[in-house]
C-alpha positions in Angstrom: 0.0 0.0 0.0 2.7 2.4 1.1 6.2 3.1 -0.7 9.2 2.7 1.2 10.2 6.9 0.9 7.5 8.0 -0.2 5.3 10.6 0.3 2.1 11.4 2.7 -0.4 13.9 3.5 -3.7 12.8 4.9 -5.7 15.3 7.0 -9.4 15.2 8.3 -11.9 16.6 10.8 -12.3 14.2 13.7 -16.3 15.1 13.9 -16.3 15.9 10.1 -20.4 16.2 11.3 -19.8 18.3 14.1 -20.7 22.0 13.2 -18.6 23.2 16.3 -15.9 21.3 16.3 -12.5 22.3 15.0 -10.8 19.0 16.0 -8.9 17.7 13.2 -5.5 15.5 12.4 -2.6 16.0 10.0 -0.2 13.5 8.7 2.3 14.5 6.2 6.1 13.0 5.1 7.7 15.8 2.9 9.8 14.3 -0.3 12.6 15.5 2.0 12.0 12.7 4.7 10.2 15.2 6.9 7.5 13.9 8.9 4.9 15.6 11.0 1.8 14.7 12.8 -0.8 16.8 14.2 -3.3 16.7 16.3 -5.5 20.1 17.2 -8.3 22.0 18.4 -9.3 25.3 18.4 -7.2 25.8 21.5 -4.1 23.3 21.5 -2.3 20.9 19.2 0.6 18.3 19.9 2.6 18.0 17.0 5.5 14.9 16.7 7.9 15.7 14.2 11.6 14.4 13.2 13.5 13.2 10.1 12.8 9.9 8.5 16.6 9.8 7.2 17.6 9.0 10.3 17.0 5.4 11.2 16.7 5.9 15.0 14.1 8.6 14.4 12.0 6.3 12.3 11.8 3.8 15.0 11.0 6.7 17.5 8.7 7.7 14.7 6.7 4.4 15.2 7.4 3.8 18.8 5.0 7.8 19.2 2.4 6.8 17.2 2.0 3.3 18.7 2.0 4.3 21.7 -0.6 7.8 21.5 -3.2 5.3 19.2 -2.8 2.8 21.9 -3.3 5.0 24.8 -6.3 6.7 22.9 -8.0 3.5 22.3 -7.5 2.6 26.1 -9.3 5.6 26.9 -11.8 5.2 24.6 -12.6 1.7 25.6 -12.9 3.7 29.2 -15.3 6.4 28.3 -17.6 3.5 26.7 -17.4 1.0 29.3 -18.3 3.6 32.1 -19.9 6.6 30.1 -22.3 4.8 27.2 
């Protein structure tokens, strides 16, 4: 599915639905070898960057993003076991 240096840039509202909601994510690797990921609000973002040319920083790369979508989906579970 994916090219090994290639290039990305995928970005969406995360309550495309939701009149007033800003929340949205970004995900983009530059031809350069550039990444960044964003996640925002109207308020705040948290952004994880680095340079995919350096091997150490792709596996901290995959080790981020592992570990926030894991995280997220623990609290998710949370919210809907005690919430829904």
């Amino acid at each position: 599915m994916y090219q090994q240096m290639g290039t990305y840039n995928q970005k969406a509202f995360l309550l495309p639905d939701g009149p007033e909601s800003m929340a949205a994510f970004h995900a983009i690797i530059r031809p350069n070898g550039q990444y960044r990921f964003r996640i925002h609000d109207c308020l705040t973002s948290i952004r994880l960057h680095g340079d995919l040319n350096d091997p150490a920083q792709v596996g901290e790369a995959v080790t981020k993003l592992r570990t926030l979508a894991a995280a997220a989906n623990e609290f998710a579970d949370f919210i809907e076991e005690c919430y829904a």
